[in-house]
C-alpha positions in Angstrom: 18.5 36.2 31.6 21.2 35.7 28.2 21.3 39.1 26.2 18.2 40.9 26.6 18.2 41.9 22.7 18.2 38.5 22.1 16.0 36.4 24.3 14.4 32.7 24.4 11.0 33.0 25.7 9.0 30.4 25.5 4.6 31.0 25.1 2.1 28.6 26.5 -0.9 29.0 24.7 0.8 30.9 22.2 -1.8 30.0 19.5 -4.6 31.1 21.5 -6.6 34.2 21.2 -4.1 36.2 22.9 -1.2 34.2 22.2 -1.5 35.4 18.7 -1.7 38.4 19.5 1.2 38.8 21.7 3.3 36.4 19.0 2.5 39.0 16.7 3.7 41.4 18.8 6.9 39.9 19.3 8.7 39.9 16.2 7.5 43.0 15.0 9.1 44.3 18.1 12.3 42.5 18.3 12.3 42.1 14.4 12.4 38.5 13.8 15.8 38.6 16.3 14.4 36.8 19.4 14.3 33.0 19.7 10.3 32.7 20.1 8.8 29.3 20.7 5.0 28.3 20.7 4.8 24.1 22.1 1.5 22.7 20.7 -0.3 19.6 21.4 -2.1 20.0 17.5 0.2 22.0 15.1 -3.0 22.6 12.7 -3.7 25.3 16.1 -1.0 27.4 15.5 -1.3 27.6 11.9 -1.7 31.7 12.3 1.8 31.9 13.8 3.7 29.3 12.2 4.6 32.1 9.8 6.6 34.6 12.2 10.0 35.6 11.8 12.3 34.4 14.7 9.4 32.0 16.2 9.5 28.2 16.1 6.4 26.0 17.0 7.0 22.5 18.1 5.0 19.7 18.7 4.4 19.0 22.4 2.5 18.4 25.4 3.3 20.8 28.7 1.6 18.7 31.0 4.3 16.5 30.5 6.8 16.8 33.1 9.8 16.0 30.6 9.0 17.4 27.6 7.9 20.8 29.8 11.1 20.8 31.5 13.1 20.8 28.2 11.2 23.5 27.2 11.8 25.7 30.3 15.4 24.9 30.5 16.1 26.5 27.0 14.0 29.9 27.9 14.6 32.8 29.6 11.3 34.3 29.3 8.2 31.5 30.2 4.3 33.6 29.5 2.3 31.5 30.4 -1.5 31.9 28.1 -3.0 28.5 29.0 -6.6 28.7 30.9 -10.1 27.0 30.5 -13.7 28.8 31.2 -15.4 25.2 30.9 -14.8 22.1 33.0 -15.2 20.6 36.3 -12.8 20.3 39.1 -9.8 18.3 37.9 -10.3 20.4 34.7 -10.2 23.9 36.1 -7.7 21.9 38.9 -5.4 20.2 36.2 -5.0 24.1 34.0 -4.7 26.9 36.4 -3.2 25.2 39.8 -1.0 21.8 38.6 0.7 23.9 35.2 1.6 26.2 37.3 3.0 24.1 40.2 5.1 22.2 37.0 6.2 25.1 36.1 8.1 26.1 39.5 9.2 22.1 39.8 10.6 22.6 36.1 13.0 25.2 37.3 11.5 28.4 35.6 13.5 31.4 36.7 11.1 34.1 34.7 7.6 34.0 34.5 4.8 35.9 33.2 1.4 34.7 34.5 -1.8 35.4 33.1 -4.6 35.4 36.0 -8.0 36.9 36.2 -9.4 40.2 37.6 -11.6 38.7 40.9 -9.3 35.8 41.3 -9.9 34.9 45.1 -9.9 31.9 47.2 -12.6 32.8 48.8 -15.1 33.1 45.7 -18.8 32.7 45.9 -19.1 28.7 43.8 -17.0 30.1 41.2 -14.2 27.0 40.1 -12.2 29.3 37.4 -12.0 32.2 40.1 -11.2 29.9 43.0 -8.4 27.7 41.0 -7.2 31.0 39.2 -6.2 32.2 42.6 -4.9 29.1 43.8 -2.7 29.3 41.0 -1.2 32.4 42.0 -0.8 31.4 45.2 1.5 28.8 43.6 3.6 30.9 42.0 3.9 33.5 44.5 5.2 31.2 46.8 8.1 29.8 44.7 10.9 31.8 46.8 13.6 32.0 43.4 10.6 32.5 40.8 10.9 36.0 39.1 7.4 36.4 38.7 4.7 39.4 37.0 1.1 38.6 37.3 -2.0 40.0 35.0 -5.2 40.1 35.9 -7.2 40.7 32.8 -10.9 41.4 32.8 -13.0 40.5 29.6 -10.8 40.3 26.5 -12.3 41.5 23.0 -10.9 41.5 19.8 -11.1 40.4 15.9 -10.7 36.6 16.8 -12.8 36.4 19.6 -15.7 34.2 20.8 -17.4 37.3 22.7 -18.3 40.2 21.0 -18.4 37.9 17.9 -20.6 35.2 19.3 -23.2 37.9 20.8 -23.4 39.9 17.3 -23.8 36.5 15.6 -26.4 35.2 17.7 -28.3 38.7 16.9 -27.9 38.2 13.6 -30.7 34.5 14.0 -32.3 35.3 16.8 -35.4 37.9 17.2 -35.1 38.0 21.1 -32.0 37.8 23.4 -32.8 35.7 26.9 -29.8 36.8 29.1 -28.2 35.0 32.1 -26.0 37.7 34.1 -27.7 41.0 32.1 -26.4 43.2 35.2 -23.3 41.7 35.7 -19.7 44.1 35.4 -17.3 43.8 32.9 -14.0 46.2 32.1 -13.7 44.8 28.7 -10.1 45.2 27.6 -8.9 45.1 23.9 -6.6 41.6 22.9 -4.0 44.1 21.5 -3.8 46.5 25.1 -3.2 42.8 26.8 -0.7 41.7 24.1 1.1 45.3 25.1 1.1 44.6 28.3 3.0 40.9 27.9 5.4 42.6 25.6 6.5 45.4 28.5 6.4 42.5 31.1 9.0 40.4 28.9 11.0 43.7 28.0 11.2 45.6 31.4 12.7 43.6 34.4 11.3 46.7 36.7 7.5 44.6 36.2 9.3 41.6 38.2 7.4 41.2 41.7 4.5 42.9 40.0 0.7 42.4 39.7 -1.5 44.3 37.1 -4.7 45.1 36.6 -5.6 44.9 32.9 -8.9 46.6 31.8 -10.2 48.7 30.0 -11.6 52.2 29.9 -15.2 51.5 30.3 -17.3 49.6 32.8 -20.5 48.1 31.5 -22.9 45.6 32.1 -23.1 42.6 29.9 -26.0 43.7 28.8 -24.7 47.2 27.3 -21.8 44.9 26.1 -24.7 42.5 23.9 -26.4 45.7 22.9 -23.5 47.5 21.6 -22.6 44.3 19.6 -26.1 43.9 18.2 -26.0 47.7 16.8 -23.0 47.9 15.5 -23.2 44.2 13.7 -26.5 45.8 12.7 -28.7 43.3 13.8 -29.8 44.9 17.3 -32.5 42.5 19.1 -34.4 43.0 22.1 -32.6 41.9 25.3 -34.5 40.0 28.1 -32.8 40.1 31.3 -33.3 36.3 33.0 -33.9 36.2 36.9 -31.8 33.9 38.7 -33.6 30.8 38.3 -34.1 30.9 35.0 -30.5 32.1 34.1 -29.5 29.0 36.4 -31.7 27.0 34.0 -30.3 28.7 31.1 -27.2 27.5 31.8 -27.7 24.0 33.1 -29.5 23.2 29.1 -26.7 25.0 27.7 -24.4 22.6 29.6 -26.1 19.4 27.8 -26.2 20.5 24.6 -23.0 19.4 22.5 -19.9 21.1 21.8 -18.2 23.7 24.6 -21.3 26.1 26.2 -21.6 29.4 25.6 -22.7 29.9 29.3 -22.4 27.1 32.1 -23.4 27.3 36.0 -20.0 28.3 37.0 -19.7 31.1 34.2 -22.7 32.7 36.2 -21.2 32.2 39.6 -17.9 34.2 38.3 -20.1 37.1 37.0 -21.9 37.2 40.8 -17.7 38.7 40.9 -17.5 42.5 39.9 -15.3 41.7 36.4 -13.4 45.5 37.1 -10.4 47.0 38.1 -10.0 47.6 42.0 -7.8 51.0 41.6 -5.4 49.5 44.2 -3.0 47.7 41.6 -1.3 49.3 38.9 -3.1 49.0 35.0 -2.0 49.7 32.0 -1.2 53.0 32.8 1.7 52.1 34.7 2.9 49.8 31.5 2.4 53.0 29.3 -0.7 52.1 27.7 -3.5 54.1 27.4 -6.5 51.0 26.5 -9.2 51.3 23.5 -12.2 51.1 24.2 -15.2 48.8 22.3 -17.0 51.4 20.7 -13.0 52.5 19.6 -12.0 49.5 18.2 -14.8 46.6 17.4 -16.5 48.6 14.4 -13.5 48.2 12.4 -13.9 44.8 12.4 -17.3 44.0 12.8 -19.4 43.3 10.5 -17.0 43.5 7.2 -15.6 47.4 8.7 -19.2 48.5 8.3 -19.8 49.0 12.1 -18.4 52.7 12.0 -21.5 54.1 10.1 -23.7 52.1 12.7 -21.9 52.9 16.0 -22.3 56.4 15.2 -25.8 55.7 14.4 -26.3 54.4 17.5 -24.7 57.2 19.2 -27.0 59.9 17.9 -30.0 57.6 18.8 -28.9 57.0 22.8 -27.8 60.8 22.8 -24.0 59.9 23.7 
């Protein structure tokens, strides 16, 4: 790696949910001083970091062997952000195994890999878990590849299309059919993960490391869609679906336009305990202590007035 005060590192996904985040991150840290550089297929994506001291985005494709070769040969630092929840086979295939694999063939010496907590080959019909961990096998086995892994579980945060989507759809509908009500989550805040990528880039001791990144609370997705409705303000009855019908669910979700909010293999990864182990190290062991959702979303939530509800809400349930 050149000068450590004055590194090239190179985002994939960069103008992504975390990606923004982490960007964000970066020049506040290194004060505008570190060559940054976000490749994007659409520049009108990365409009929210165009902005940034010290950070360049450029016009580009990375699953094009040339143009993500130049890119890797001027960075010492690659993170790569780039994943899909949605798709079939080639989809979740073409994301999480071949970028990976073009990566190591591109000659990347440093690289920090976003994965997912339950990753496993061996995954009940779950494609984004199964090709997630197929990814890492990937990397892992690239013998000269400096390599840190993170395994996030659920990510919240201002920009996201979970906490936000669950409030908003509280805020039309009377009654809330759920797929998955039961299922686990460690939700983990965008800013703890963007932490984390910033302590991986800065300390060569997480080299040969894989993390754990969750948060301090384990809930079901149906506390999760509560918590959202009361502290939006709109809380709505939740109806738990039985498997059938949450299959169902999901398949008319799947036909309607536009990206789902819930397909068939969304429900087959939350079958997958979406919490930390205890056997890997977690932010902890980066120096992070993580916020929690009832910490963090009422500041944001609907227009900062989500404080006077959550405590509201914590009187009512006693907590």
């Amino acid at each position: 790696m050149n000068n450590n005060t004055n590194p090239r590192i190179l985002i994939l996904g960069g103008s992504g949910f975390i990606g923004r985040s982490l960007c964000e991150q970066l020049t506040q840290h290194y004060g505008g001083v570190a060559r940054i550089t976000v490749p994007t297929r659409r520049l009108r994506h990365a409009q929210a970091v165009q902005g940034l001291p010290g950070l360049t985005v450029i016009a580009a494709d990375v699953f094009d062997a040339p143009s993500l070769q130049r890119l890797v040969a001027d960075a010492d630092v690659v993170v790569n952000l780039i994943a899909i929840l949605q798709g079939g086979d080639a989809a979740f295939e073409r994301a999480h195994v071949e970028l990976p694999r073009r990566l190591v063939a591109a000659g990347a010496r440093r690289l920090i890999h976003v994965s997912a907590l339950g990753a496993a080959v061996e995954s009940p019909p779950s494609r984004y878990l199964r090709s997630k961990a197929a990814g890492e096998a990937v990397l892992t086995a690239a013998p000269h590849l400096a390599l840190t892994l993170l395994r996030p579980s659920v990510v919240f945060g201002k920009h996201d299309k979970f906490i936000n989507l669950f409030a908003k759809l509280q805020s039309v509908f009377p009654l809330m059919p759920l797929a998955g009500a039961s299922a686990k989550f460690q939700p983990v805040w965008v800013e703890d993960v963007a932490a984390a990528l910033l302590r991986c880039i800065t300390d060569l001791d997480t080299i040969g490391q894989t993390y754990e990144i969750a948060g301090p609370q384990v809930l079901t997705l149906g506390e999760i869609v509560r918590l959202a409705g009361e502290i939006a303000g709109h809380p709505r009855p939740i109806l738990p679906l039985p498997g059938p019908l949450a299959w169902a669910q999901a398949v008319a979700m799947e036909m309607a336009p536009g990206e789902p909010l819930m397909s068939r293999d969304n429900l087959a990864s939350m079958t997958v305990p979406n919490v930390a182990g205890g056997v890997l190290p977690g932010l902890a062991a980066l120096g992070i202590t993580p916020q929690s959702i009832s910490a963090v979303v009422p500041a944001y939530l609907a227009g900062g007035q989500g404080c006077a509800r959550l405590d509201a809400w914590r009187s009512k349930a006693g907590r």
